[in-house]
N, C-alpha and C positions, 0 to 999 in steps of 0.2 A: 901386542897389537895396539894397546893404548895407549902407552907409557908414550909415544910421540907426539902427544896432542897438548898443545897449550891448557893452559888452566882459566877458569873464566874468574873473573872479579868476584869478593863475596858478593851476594846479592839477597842480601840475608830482609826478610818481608817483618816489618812494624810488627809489634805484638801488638798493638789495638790495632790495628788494621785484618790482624787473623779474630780478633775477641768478634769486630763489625760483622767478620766474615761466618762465624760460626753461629751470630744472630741471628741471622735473616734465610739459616739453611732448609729453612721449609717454602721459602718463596721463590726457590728456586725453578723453573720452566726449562722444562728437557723438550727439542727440538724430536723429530720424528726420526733424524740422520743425526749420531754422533760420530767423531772418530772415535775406534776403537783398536783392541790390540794388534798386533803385528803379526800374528801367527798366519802364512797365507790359507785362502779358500777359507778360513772359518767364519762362518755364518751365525751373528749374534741378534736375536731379539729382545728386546729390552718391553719388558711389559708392567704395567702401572705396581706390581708387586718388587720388580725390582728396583725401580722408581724410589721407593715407600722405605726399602729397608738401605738404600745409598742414604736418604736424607737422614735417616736414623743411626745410619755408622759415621756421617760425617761431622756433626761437631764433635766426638767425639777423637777424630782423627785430628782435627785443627786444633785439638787441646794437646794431644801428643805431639802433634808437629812443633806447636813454640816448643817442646823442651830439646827438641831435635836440632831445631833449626840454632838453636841457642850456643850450641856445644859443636859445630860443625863449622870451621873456619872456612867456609865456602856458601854457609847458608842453605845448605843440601842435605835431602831428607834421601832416605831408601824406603820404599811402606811394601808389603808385599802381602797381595789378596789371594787367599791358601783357602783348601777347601775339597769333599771326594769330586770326583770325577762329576761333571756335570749340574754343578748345585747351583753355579751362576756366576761362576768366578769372572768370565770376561766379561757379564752384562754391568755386574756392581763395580767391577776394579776401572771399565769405559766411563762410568758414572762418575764417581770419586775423580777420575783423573778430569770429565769435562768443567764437574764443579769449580775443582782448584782453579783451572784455564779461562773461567767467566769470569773469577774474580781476581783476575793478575797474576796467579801463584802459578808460574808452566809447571805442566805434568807430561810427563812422557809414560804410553802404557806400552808395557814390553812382556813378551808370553816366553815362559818357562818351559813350553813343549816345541819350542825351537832346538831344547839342545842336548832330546836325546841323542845317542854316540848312531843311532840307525831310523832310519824314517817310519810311519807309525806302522806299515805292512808287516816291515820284518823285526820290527820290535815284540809287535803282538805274536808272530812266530818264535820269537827267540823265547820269551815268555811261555807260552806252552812248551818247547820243546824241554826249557827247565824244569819246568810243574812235573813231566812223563819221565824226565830223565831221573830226577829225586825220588818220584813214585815208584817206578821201578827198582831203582837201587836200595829203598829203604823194604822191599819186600826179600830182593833177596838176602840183605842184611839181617834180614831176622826169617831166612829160610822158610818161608810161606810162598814161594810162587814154585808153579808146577805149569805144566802144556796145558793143562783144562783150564787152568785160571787164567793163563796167559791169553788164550782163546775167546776169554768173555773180553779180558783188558783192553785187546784189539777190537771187539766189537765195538764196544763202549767209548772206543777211540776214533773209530770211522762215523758214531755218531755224534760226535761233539760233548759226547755226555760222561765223560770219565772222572769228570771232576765230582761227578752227582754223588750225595755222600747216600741217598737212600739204596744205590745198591750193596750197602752192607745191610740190608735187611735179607737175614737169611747167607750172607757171606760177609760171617766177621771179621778175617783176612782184611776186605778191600778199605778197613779204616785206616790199618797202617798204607796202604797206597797213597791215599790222599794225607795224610798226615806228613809223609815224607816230599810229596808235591807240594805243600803249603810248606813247608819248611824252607825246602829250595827256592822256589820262587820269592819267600820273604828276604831273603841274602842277597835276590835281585833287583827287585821293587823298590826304586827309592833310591836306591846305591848309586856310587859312580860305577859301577857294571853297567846299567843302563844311562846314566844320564850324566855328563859335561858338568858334574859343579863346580868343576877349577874353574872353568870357563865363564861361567855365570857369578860367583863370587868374585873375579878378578874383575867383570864389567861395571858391576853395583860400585867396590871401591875404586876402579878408576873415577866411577859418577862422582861418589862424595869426596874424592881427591881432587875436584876441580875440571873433569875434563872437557874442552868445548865442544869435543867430538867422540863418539865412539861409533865403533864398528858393531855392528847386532846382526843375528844370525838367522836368516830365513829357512824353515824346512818344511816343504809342502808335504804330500803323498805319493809322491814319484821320486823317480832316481835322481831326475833332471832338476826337480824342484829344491837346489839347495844351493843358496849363496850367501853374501853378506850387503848390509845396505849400511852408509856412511850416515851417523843419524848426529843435525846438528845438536850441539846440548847448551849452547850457550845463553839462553833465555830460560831455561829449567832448573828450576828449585826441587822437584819430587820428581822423581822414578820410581813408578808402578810395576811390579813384577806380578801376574797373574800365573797362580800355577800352583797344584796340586803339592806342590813339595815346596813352598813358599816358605815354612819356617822348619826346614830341615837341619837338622844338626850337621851336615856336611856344609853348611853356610855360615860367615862371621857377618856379612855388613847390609843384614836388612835389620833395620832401625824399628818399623811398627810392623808387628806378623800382626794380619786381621784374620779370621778364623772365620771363614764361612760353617755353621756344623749343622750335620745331618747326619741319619742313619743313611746305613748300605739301604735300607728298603727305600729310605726319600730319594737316596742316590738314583738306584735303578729304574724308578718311575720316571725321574728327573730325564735321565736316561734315554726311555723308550721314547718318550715325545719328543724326544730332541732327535730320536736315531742317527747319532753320529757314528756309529761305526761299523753297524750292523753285528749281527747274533748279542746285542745286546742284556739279553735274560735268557745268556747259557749260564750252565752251573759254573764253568770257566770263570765266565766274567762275575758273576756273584762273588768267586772264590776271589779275586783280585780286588774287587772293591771293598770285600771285607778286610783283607791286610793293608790296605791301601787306609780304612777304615783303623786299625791296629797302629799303624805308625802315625797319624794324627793325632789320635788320642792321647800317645807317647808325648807329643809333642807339645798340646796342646797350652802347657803351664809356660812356655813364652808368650803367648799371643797377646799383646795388650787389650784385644778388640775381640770379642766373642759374639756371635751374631746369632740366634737359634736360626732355625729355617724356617718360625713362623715372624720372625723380624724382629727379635726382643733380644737387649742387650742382656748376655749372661756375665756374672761372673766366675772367677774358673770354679769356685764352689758349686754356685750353678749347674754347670758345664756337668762338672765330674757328677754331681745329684741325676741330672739329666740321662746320663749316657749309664748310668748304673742301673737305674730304671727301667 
């Protein structure tokens, strides 16, 4: 899909001109309207906290960009703002990218939940149906399920609540349930099972191969909502990937992973006042954002950029002090 596109000139930006730029990034004035990511219907408010911790990720980022920009015969960076579900990844990665765009450097921000392989309805279906499908099959692999149990499972399933690990108080069967559910759903979360990374790795390297143009891929919350938009690239130095799986090992060509980090409880908070998906604090979704939590962490020793979620730069000793705690 890209390989057609001419390639644009290097356009490789002064190193004292990033040194000028990374000076003066506290005097920076954020407007009430920026653009922001690509994802349709997503709804971003950017509040004086996320404000606070962009100007504090950014020189930080202009010091990794010269060594990027340095090494890159096109003068093209990849950065990708990673982070659980809801921690702030579109308000700071809209930031970062407006910064670069006031001070000459084009940014293009581009969202990562464009390209699960299904739209978010029946992903979150497909999702649970994996969790109940592993749960079941791991009880009768270790020959614990009988019609009485099976009887509460269904209950517990019509209430949303199956994932709950407190009904093993008093039924210590139902741990291998959930145990075999988190299992399965971890082989999902993250994978190319769920999510296009050919797709999204092939777009990053056509970016830093030059491209003047790429195609990017729109996925709303309907059937209907899913196309491609022709995005020009020929004035862009940086491409922003925002998104949860931003320094995935299924990925070669993002250059700086920034690492939004929070616990699953800052997650789920973050969460609720956002209510983006509704049933947000089912035990379900707790169980997702904790793997979701699991594979981050995994992950987390590429990130050149560690951010706490009270807005302090860690490093990964840090990080790993922190999250052990």
């Amino acid at each position: 899909m890209n390989n057609k596109y001419n390639r644009v000139p290097n356009n490789s930006v002064d190193v004292n001109k990033l040194d000028e730029i990374k000076a003066k990034a506290s005097d920076i004035n954020v407007p009430d309207d920026i653009p922001h990511g690509d994802m349709p219907g997503d709804k971003i408010e950017i509040g004086q906290s996320h404000i606070a911790k962009a100007k504090t990720v950014f020189p930080c980022l202009v010091e990794e960009l010269k060594k990027v920009f340095s090494n890159n015969p096109y003068g093209r960076a990849v950065v990708a703002v990673c982070g659980g579900s809801g921690v702030g990844k579109s308000e700071i990665a809209s930031l970062l990218s407006y910064f670069l765009n006031e001070n000459g450097i084009g940014s293009y921000t581009m969202s990562g939940d464009n390209y699960p392989h299904r739209i978010p309805k029946y992903n979150d279906a497909e999702r649970l149906h994996i969790f109940r499908e592993g749960a079941i099959r791991n009880l009768v692999e270790e020959e614990s399920l009988n019609s009485e149990r099976f009887a509460l499972i269904q209950q517990w399933q019509r209430d949303d609540d199956d994932a709950n690990m407190s009904h093993a108080d008093g039924n210590s069967w139902f741990k291998a349930y959930v145990e075999g559910g988190k299992k399965a759903l971890s082989e999902y979360l993250g994978t190319p099972n769920e999510t296009d990374f050919a797709e999204v790795d092939n777009i990053l390297k056509a970016f830093k191969d030059g491209a003047d143009k790429l195609w990017l891929k729109r996925m709303g919350r309907d059937e209907t909502a899913l196309w491609y938009d022709e995005i020009d690239m020929s004035d862009k130095q940086v491409l922003i990937i925002e998104w949860t799986h931003g320094n995935s090992d299924y990925m070669s060509n993002v250059d700086i992973p920034v690492l939004l980090n929070s616990t699953p409880q800052e997650t789920l908070e973050h969460r609720k006042l956002r209510n983006r998906d509704g049933k947000t604090d089912s035990a379900f979704t707790t169980c997702v954002l904790e793997l979701e939590q699991e594979k981050l962490k995994s992950q987390a020793h590429k990130a050149k950029i560690i951010l706490s979620k009270n807005g302090d730069i860690l490093t990964y000793e840090d990080y790993k002090k922190l999250m052990n705690d």
